[in-house]
VMD Tcl script that draws the C-alpha trace (Angstrom):
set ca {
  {9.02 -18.08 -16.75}
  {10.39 -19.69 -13.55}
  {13.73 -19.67 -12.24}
  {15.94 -20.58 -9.21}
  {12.53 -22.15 -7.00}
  {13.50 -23.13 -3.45}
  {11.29 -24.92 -0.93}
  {13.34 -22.94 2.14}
  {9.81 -21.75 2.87}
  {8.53 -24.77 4.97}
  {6.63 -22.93 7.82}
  {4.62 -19.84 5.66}
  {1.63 -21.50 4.67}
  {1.28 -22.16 8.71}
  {2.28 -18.94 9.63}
  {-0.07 -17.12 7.21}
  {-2.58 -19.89 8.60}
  {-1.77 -18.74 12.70}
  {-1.68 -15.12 11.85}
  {-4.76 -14.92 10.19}
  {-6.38 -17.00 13.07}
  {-5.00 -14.99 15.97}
  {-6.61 -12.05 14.15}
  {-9.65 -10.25 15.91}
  {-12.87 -10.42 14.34}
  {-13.32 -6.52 14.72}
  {-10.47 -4.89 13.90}
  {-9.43 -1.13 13.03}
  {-8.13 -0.16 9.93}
  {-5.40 1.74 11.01}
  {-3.24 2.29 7.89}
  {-2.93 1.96 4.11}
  {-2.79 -2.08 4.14}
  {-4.43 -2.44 7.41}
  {-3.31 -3.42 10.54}
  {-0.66 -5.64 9.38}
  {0.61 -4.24 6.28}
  {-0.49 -6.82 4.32}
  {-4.35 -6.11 3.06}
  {-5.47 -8.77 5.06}
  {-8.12 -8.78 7.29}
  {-9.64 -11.30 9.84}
  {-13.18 -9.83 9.95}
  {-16.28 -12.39 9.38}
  {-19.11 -11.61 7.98}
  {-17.52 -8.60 5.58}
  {-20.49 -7.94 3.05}
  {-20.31 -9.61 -0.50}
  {-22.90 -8.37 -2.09}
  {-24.07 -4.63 -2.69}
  {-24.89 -1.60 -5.00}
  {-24.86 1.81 -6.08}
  {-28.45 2.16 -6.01}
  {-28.61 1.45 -2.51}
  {-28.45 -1.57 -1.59}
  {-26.29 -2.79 1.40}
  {-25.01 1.24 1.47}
  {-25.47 2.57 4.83}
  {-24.33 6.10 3.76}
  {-21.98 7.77 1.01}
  {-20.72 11.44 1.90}
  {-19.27 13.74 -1.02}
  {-15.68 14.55 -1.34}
  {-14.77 17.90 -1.18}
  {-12.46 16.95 -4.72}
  {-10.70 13.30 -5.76}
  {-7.68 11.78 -4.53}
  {-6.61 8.19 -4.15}
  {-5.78 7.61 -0.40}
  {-7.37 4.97 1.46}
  {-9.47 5.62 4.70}
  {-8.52 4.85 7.60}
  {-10.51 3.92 10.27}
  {-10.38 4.09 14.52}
  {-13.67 2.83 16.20}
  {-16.01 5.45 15.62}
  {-13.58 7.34 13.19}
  {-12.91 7.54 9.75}
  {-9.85 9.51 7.95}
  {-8.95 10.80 4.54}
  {-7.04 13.36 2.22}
  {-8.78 14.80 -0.53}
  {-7.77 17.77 -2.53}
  {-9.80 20.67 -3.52}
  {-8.93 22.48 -6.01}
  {-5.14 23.86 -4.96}
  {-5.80 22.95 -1.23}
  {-4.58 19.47 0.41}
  {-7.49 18.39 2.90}
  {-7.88 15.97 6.03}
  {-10.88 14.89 7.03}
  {-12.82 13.66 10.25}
  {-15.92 11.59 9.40}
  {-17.84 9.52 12.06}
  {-18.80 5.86 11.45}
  {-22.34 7.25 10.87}
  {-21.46 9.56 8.03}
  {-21.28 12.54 9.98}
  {-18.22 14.67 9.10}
  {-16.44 15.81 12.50}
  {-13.60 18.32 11.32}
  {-11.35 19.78 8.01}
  {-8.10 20.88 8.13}
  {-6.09 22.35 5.38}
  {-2.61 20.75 5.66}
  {-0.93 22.05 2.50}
  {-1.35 24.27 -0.80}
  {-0.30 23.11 -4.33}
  {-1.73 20.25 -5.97}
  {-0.63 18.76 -9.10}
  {-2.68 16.39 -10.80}
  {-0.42 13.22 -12.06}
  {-1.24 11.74 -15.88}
  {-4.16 13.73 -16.57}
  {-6.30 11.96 -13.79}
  {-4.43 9.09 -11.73}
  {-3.00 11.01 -8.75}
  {-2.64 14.01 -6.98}
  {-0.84 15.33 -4.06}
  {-3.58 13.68 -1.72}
  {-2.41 10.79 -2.91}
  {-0.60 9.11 0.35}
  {-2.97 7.94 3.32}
  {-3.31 8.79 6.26}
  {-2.12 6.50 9.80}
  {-3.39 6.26 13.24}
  {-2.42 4.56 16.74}
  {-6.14 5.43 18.51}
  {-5.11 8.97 19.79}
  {-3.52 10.77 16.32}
  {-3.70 10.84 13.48}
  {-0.34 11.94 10.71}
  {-1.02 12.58 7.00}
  {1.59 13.49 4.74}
  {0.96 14.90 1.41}
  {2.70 15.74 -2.06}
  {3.20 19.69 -1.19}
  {5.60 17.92 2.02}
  {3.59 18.69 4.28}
  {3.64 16.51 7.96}
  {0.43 16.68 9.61}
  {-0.01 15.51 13.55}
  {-3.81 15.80 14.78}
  {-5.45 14.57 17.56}
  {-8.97 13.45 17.37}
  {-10.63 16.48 18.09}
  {-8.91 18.50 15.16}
  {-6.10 19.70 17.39}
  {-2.73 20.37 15.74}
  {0.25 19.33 17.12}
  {3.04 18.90 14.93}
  {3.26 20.77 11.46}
  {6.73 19.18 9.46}
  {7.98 20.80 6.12}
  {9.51 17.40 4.83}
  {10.57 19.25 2.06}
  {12.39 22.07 4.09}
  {13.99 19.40 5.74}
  {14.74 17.11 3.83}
  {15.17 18.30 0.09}
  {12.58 19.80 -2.52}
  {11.06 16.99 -4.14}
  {12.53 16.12 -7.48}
  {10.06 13.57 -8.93}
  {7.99 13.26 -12.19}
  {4.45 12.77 -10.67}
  {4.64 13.98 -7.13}
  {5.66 12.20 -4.01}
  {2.95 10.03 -3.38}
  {4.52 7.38 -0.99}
  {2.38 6.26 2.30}
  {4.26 6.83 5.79}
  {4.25 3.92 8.32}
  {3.95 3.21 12.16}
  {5.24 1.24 14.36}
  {5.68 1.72 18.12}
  {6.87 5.13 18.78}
  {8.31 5.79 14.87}
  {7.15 7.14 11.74}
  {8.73 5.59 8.69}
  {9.01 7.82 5.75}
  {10.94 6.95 2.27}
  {11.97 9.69 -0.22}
  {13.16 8.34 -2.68}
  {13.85 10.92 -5.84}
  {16.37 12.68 -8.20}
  {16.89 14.41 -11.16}
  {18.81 12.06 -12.91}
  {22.35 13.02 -11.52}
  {24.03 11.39 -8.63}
  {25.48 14.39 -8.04}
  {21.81 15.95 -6.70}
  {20.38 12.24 -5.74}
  {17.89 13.06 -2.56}
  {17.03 9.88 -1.26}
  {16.74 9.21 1.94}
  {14.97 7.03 4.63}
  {13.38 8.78 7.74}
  {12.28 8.23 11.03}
  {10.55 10.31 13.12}
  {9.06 10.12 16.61}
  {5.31 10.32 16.21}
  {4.75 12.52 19.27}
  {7.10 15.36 18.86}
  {7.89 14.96 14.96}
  {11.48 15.32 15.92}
  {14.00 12.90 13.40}
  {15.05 9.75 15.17}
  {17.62 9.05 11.98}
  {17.93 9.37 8.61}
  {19.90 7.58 6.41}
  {21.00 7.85 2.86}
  {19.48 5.21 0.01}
  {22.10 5.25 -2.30}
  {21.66 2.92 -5.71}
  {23.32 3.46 -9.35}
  {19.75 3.97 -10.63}
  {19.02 6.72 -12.93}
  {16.58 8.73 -15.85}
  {13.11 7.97 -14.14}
  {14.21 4.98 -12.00}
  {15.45 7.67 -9.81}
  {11.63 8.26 -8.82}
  {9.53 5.59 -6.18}
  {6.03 5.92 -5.77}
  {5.88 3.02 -4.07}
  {5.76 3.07 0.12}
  {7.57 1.33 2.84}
  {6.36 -1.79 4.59}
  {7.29 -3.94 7.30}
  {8.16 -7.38 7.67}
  {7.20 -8.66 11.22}
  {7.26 -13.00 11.70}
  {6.99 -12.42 15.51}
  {10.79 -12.84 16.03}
  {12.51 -10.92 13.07}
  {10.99 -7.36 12.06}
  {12.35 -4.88 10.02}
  {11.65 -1.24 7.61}
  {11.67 -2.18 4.02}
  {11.82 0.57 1.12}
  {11.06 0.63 -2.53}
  {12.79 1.97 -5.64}
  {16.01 3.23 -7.39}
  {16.39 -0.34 -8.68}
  {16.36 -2.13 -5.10}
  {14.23 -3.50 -2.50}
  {15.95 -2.84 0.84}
  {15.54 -4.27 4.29}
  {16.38 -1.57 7.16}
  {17.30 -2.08 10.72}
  {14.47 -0.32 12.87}
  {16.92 1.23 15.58}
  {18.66 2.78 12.90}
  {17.93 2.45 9.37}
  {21.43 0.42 8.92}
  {21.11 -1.37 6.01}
  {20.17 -5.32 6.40}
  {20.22 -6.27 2.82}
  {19.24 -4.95 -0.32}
  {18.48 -6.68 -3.89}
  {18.10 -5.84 -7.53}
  {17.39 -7.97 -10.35}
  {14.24 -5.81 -10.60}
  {15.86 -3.93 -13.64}
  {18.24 -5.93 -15.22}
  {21.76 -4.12 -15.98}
  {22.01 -5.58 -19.23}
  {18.66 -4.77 -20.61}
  {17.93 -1.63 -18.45}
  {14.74 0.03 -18.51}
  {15.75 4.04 -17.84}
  {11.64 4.63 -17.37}
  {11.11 1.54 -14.86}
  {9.97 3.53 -11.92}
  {8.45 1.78 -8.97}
  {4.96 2.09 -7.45}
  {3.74 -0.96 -6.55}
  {4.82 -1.92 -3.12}
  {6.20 -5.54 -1.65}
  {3.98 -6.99 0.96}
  {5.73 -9.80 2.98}
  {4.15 -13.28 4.69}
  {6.23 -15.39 7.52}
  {9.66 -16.32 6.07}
  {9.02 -14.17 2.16}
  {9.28 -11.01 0.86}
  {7.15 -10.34 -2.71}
  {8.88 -8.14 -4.20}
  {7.14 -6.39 -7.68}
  {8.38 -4.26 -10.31}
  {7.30 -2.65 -13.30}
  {6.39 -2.58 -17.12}
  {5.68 -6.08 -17.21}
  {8.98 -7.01 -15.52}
  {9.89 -9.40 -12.77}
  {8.85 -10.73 -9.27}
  {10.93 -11.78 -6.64}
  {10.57 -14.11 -3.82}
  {13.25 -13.45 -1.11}
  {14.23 -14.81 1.82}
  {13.70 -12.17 4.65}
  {16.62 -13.78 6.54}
  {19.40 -12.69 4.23}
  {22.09 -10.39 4.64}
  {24.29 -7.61 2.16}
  {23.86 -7.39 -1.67}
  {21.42 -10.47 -2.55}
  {21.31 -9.27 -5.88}
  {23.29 -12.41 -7.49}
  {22.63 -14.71 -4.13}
  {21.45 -18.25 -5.19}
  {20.00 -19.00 -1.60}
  {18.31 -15.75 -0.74}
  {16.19 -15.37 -3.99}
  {13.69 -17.91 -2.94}
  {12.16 -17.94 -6.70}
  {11.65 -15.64 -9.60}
  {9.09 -14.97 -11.93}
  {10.49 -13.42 -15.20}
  {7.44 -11.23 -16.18}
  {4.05 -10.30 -14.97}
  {4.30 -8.31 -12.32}
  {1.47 -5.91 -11.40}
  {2.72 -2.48 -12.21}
  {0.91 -0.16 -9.66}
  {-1.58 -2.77 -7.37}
  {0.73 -4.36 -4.37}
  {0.56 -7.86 -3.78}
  {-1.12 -9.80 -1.73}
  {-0.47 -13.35 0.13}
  {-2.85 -15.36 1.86}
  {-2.69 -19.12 2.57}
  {-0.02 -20.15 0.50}
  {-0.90 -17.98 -2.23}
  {0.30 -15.01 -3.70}
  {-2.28 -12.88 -5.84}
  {-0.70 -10.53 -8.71}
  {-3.42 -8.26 -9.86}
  {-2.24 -6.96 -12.77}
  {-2.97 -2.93 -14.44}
  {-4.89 -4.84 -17.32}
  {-7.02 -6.59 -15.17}
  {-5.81 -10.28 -14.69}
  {-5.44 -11.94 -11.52}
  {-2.30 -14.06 -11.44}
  {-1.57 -16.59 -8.60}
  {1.65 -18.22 -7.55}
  {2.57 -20.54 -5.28}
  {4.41 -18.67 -2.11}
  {7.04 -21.25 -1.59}
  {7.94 -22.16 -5.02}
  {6.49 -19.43 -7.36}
  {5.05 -21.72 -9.61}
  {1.48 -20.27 -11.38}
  {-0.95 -21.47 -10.20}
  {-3.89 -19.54 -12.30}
  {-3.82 -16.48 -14.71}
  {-7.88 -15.62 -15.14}
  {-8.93 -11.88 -16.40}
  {-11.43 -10.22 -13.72}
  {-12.41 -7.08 -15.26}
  {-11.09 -6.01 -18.27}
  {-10.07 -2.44 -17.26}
  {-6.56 -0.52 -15.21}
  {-6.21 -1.51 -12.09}
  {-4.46 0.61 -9.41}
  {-5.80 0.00 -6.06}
  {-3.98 -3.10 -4.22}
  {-6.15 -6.33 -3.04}
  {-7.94 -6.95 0.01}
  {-8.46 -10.12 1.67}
  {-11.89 -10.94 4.11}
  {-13.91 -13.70 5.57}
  {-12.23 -15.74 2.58}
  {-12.51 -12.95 -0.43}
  {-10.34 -11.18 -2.57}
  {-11.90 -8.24 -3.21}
  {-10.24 -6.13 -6.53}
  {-11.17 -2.78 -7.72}
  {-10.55 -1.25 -10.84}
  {-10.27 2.34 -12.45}
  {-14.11 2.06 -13.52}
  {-14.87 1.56 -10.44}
  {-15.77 -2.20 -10.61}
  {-15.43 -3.70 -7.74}
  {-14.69 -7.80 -8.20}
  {-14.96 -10.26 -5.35}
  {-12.80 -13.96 -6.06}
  {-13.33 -16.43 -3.81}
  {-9.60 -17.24 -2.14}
  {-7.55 -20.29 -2.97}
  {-6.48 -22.28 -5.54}
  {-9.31 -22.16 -8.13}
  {-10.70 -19.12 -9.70}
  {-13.74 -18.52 -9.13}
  {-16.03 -15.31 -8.96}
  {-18.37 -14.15 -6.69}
  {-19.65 -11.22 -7.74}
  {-18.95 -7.84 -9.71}
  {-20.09 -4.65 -8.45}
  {-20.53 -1.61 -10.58}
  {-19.85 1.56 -8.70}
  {-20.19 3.87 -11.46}
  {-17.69 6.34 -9.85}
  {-13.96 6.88 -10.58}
  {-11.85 4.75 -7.86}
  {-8.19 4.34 -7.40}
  {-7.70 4.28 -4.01}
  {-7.73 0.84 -2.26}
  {-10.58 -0.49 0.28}
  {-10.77 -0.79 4.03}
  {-12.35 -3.18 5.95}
  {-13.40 -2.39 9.70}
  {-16.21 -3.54 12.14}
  {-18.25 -5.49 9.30}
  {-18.13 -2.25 7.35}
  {-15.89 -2.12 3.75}
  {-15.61 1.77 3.31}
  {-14.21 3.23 0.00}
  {-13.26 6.23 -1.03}
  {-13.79 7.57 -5.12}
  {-13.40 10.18 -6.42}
  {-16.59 11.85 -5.56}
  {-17.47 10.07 -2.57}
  {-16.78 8.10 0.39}
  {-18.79 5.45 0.83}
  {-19.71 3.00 3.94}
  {-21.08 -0.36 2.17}
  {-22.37 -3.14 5.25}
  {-25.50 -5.17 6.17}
  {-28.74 -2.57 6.45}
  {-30.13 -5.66 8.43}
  {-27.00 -5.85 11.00}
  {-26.96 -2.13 11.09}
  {-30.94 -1.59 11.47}
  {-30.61 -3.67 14.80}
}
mol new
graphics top color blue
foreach p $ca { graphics top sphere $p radius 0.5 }
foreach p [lrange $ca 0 end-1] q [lrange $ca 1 end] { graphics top cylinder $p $q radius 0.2 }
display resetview
C-alpha cells in the first residue's frame, strides 16, 4: 500500500502546531475551506453537541431551492448560492437569521446525477467589503455589502463555453488583490481542449493573466470539479490547480508553471472516467494530493520544480489506493484525515504516509470535506449525519448528529457559531446559553 516514504518533512508537525496557535480565536469564514484553505479553524469553544429539534439551534432560515456551496461568513454576515428553480441566487443573511438582500446572478441550472449538484454549486468569497460568486451558467458576480453590483463577468464569453459532463462547479480563490479561477474542461479532443487558469483583479474584474493548462488527459479526465488552493508556509506561496491527470503548482505573478505531477492516473492502467473533484489541501512543507475511484494519494514536496511525475525526491510518499473521491483532505497535527465517499475515516501519517487508522463513521456517501475545531473533526454525510471524531491518533467518537435534511455542502465555523447549509435550510447551530447572554 506504501511506497517511496521520505522523512524530508522534519518541521510540519511544528508548523501545523505554530499555525494553528497563531490563529485567532474568532475568526471569519471567509471562503470555501476557511481562512486558510485548509478547513481548519482555531476557534474554542465550537459547539459539540446539538439537534434538529432544537437544541443548541439559534435559528434555521429556508432556502429558496438546494445547492451545495458552503457559507461564508464576515462579522455580522453570512453568504450563499442557492438555485431556484432555473435561477442562480446570492444571498445576504445577518448573523441573526435575518435575510438582508437576493440577487439573481445567472439563469440555467442543471441538476448533476439526479441530485448531487447544481450550478450553485461553487461558494462564494469575501475580503470584508465584497463579496464574488461564480456559478455553473459562468456567471462572475462582484457585490458589495449592501447588494450593490459592481462587476458582472461572462466567464464563459470570455473564456470558452463550458464543455464538461456535470457543470463547472469549481470554487474561485483570493488572495491579495487576485481572483484565482481554474477551468479546466474538454470534449475529449485536444484539438478543442479549454483549459485554462485565470486571474483576475477583484476590484475591476479585469484579467491579470491567463494561462493555458495543457495535459495529455482525455474521455472524462478532461473534466475537474475540483478547485484551486494555495500553498502558503510563510516564505514560499503559490496557486495550485486540479485535474486533467495533474496537480500543478502556479507562480502567483503569473501563472508560470512551478511544477506539475501525475501518477494520479497511471498511463499503463488508465482510467478514461477518472475525473477529479476532490481538492489537495497543503500543511508547511506537503502537498496532499487525492484522486479518484479508489485510486492514489500523493504526498509531495511543495519545494520541487518541472515534471515530478517520476521524481524519487519530490514524491514525499504514496498511498496506492484509498483516496476520498469527492471530500478534500484535511491535515492537522501530523495527521492527515481521508474521509472517504463510503464513509470511512482513514488517517496517515503526514511525513511518512504510513496508516495510522481506517474506522467507518457513518455508513453513508460522503461529499462535503472535513472541518477541524477546538480539537474536532467534524464529518458530514449525504443523510445529513453530522459525525464529530475527536483529533489525533486514536479513533474515537464524540457524537453523531442526525439532521434529517439532505447536506452536501461542507460546514463553516465562525464566532463560536458552526453554520450549515442543506438543502432546505441554512442553519446557525451555537450555545443558546452563550447566545442568551
Amino acid at each position: 500500500m506504501l511506497c517511496g516514504s521520505r522523512n524530508i518533512l522534519c518541521g510540519a508537525v511544528a508548523g501545523v502546531c505554530l499555525l494553528l496557535g497563531s490563529l485567532a480565536h474568532a475568526e471569519n469564514w471567509p471562503q470555501w475551506r476557511g481562512a486558510h484553505h485548509n478547513g481548519i479553524s482555531g476557534e474554542k469553544g465550537v459547539p459539540a453537541d446539538w439537534d434538529a429539534k432544537g437544541h443548541n439551534v439559534l435559528w434555521k432560515l429556508e432556502m429558496p431551492g438546494p445547492g451545495g456551496a458552503t457559507p461564508i461568513v464576515w462579522e455580522d454576515h453570512v453568504f450563499v448560492t442557492s438555485a431556484a428553480g432555473e435561477e442562480l441566487l446570492l444571498l445576504a443573511i445577518k448573523t441573526d437569521g435575518k435575510p438582508k438582500w437576493k440577487k439573481k446572478i445567472g439563469v440555467g441550472n442543471k441538476v448533476a446525477r439526479t441530485d448531487e449538484g447544481n450550478y450553485a454549486s461553487p461558494s462564494p468569497v469575501t475580503d470584508g467589503k465584497h463579496v464574488w460568486a461564480f456559478v455553473g451558467s459562468g456567471d462572475f458576480v462582484c457585490y458589495d455589502f449592501d447588494g450593490n453590483e459592481k462587476w458582472h463577468l461572462d466567464i464563459q464569453k470570455l473564456y470558452g463555453q463550458f464543455k464538461i459532463q456535470f457543470g463547472m462547479s469549481s470554487t474561485p480563490i483570493l488572495d491579495g488583490d487576485n481572483l484565482y479561477l481554474q477551468l479546466i474542461h474538454g470534449d475529449g479532443e485536444a484539438k478543442t481542449r479549454e483549459a485554462k487558469v485565470v486571474a483576475l483583479d477583484k476590484t475591476t474584474g479585469k484579467q491579470v493573466w491567463q494561462q493555458d493548462r495543457p495535459s495529455e488527459a482525455h474521455s472524462e479526465n478532461e473534466h475537474s470539479y475540483a478547485s484551486p488552493t494555495l500553498y502558503d508556509d510563510g516564505k514560499v506561496k503559490f496557486l495550485i490547480t486540479h485535474g486533467a491527470d495533474y496537480v500543478v503548482a502556479h507562480d502567483l505573478k503569473d501563472g508560470h508553471e512551478i511544477w506539475r505531477s501525475g501518477g494520479i492516473n497511471p498511463k499503463e492502467k488508465y482510467n478514461a472516467a477518472l475525473r477529479l473533484v476532490t481538492s489537495p489541501v497543503t500543511a508547511p512543507g506537503l502537498v496532499v494530493v487525492p484522486s479518484a475511484k479508489n485510486g492514489p494519494v500523493l504526498g509531495i514536496d511543495p519545494n520541487s520544480k518541472g515534471d515530478v511525475t517520476e521524481s524519487t525526491t519530490a514524491r514525499l510518499w504514496t498511498r496506492k489506493e484509498n483516496t476520498p473521491d469527492v471530500s478534500s483532505p484535511l491535515v492537522v497535527d501530523g495527521i492527515v484525515y481521508l474521509c472517504r465517499e463510503t464513509g470511512i475515516m482513514l488517517t496517515l501519517d503526514a511525513k511518512t504516509g504510513e496508516e495510522i487508522y481506517s474506522e467507518r463513521i457513518h455508513n453513508h456517501k460522503h461529499r462535503a470535506s472535513p472541518v477541524y475545531a477546538d480539537g474536532k473533526i467534524y464529518c458530514v454525510a449525504r443523510d445529513g449525519v453530522v459525525t464529530i471524531l475527536k483529533a489525533g491518533r486514536k479513533f474515537e467518537l464524540i457524537k453523531e448528529i442526525k439532521m434529517d435534511e439532505d447536506i452536501s455542502a461542507s460546514l463553516a465555523i465562525s464566532k463560536g457559531r458552526i453554520y450549515i447549509r442543506s438543502f432546505q435550510n441554512l442553519w446557525c447551530i451555537g450555545s443558546q446559553q452563550v447566545a442568551g447572554k
